[in-house]
N, C-alpha and C positions, 0 to 999 in steps of 0.2 A: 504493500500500500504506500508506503514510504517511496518509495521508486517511483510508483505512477502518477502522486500528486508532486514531484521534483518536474517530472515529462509533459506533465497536462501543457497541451496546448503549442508545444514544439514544433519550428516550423511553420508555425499557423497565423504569427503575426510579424510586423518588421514593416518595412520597404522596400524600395528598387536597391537599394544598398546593402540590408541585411536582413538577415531573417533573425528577429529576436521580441523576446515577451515584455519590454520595456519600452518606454520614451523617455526623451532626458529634457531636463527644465534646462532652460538657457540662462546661467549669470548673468550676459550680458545684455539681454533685452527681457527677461521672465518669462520668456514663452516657452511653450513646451511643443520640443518635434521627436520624430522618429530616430533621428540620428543629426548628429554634428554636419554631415552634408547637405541633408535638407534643409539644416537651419542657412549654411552657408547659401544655397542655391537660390532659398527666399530672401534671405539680407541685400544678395548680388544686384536682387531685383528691383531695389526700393529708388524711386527716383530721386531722391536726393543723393547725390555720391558720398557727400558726407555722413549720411545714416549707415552704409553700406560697411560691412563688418565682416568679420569671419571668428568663430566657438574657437576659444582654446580648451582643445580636450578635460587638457588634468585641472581647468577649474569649474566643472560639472561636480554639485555634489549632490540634486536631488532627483532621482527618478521616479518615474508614472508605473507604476504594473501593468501592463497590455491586459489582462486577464481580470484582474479585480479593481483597477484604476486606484490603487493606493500610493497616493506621494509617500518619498521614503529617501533616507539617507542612502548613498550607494552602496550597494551589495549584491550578493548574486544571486541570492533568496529572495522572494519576499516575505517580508513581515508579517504581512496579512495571512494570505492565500497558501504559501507555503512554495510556489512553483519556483523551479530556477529561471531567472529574468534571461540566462543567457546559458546554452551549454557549456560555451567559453568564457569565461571573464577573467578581465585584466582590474585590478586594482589601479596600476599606476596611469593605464591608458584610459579609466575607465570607459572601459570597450566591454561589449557584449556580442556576441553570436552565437547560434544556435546550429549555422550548419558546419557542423563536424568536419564534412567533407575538406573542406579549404585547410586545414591542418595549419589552423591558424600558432602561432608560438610570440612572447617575445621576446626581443633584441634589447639587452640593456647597453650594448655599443648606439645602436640604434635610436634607441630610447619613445620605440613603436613597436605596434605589433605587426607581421610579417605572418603572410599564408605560406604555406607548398610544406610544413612540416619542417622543424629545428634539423632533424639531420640530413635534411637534402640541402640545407642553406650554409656557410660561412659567412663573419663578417670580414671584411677586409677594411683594414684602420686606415689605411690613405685615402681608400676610393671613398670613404664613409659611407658602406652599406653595406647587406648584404647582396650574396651573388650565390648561384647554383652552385654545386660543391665540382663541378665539372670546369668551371673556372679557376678554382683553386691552382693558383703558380702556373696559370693560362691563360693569363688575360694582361693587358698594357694598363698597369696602374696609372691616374691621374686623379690628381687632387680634389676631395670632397666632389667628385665629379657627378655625383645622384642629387648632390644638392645646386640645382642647373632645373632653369625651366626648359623641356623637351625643345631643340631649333626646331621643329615641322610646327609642332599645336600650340606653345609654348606654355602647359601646362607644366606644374611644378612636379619634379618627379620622384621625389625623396618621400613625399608619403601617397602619391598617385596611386588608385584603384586598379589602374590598366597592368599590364605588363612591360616590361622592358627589355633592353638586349642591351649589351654591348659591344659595339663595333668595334674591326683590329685596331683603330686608332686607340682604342682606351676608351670615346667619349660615348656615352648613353641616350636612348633614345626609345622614346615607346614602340612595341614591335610591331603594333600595326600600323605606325607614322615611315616605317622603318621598310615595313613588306609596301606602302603605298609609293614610297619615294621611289625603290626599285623597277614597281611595276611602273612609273613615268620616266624608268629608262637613268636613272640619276647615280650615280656610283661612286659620288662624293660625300664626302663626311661634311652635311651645310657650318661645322664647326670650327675646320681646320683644314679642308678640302683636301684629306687622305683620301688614298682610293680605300671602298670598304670590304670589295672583292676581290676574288683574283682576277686581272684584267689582264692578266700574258695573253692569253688566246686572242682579244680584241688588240693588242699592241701588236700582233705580228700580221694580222689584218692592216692594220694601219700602215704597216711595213710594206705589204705589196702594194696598197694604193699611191704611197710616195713612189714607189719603186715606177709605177705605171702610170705616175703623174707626173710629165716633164714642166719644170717651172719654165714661163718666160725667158729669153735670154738677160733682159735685164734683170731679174729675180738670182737666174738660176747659183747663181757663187758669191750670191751674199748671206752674212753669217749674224744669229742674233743672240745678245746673251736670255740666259733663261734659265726660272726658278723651278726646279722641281718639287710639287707639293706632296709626292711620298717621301723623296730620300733627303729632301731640304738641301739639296747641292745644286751650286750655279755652275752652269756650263755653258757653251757657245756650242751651238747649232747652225748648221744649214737651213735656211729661212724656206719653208715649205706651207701655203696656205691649208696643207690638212692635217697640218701639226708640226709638233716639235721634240725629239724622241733626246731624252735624258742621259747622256754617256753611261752616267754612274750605274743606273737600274735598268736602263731601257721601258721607263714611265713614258709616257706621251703625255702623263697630267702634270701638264706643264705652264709655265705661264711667262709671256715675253717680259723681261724689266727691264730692257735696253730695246732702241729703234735698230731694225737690220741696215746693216754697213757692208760696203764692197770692199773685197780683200787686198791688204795693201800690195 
């Protein structure tokens, strides 16, 4: 009996955001929503910019019971009714969920809570966040680099609901802003303009179109300097309008810094 008045109700209440047996009172304005999201999504919306707000989690201390509508200090119980307000709950995040499934855990590097389960995750203390355990001593460290609003949506990604990846450059980016860029053909990091693929195969493509594209006589044996944006090294190149192929790497993502000059 014990057990099934803890379950009453599981899954059966929440939002677009979470499934759980509570609502939270807002400090900052008194009202009471479903989640920190909602409250932020209706704040975003107020015509005044200056009303306009966003909940800090940890200063929530009163919640609504979904089940028996009893306000109540935070906890995971309720008071009342007896049900758990949340299968999961975080004290420090005061966070609630009720689907299991997300294997939700927290990060006290973090100092959030994170889905996909504590031992599929690592934190790593430069990137400042965690990362699949498949990244672990496999990925280009940079700096607090999760804490960066997305370059595609420029949603904040350090406590984003979506997913992310990280590109070989190091830098992060939501994976469906990440599969969209792709799919319009873009194979630049919009961060740092590293390639974020392997482009060999499209660089030696580009090798026989020079090769079958004769410049001008006036063009043909002038030389231009040029920055490579994977290997970061200047070099001089043969001035070619369908590109400019990198000594160092044989990158073609390249970019002119000097006007092309005829050979002395």
């Amino acid at each position: 009996m014990e057990g099934e008045r803890l379950d009453f109700g599981k899954m059966g209440y929440g939002c677009k955001h979470y499934r759980r047996r509570c609502r939270i009172r807002s400090p900052c304005c008194n009202e009471i929503y479903p989640c920190r999201h909602c409250h932020n999504d209706a704040a975003n919306m107020l015509k005044n910019p200056s009303d306009r707000h966003e909940l800090v989690r940890t200063h929530v201390k009163q919640v609504v019971c979904s089940v028996c509508d009893t306000e109540q200090p935070v906890a995971q119980v309720c008071t009342n009714c007896g049900v758990k307000m949340g299968e999961y709950f975080c004290n420090i995040c005061v966070f609630f969920d009720d689907d299991t499934e997300k294997q939700v855990f927290h990060c006290d590097d973090c100092g959030i809570c994170r889905v996909g389960g504590r031992e599929n995750y690592f934190h790593c203390k430069k990137c400042g966040s965690c990362y699949s355990v498949a990244l672990r001593d496999n990925h280009l460290c940079v700096e607090d680099s999760m804490r960066h609003h997305c370059p595609i949506c420029y949603e904040y990604l350090f406590d984003s609901l979506k997913e992310t990846t990280v590109m070989k450059c190091g830098h992060t980016m939501h994976c469906e802003c990440y599969q969209e860029m792709i799919k319009h053909e873009k194979y630049c990091c919009p961060i740092c303009s590293k390639s974020v693929i392997d482009m060999s195969r499209y660089w030696k493509r580009i090798d026989e179109e020079i090769e079958a594209t004769v410049m001008p006589e006036d063009y043909r044996y002038r030389k231009v300097w040029i920055l490579c944006n994977d290997c970061n090294d200047t070099t001089e190149a043969y001035f070619h309008i369908l590109g400019h192929r990198c000594d160092h790497c044989r990158s073609y993502n390249t970019r002119a810094i000097a006007p092309p000059v005829l050979p002395e």
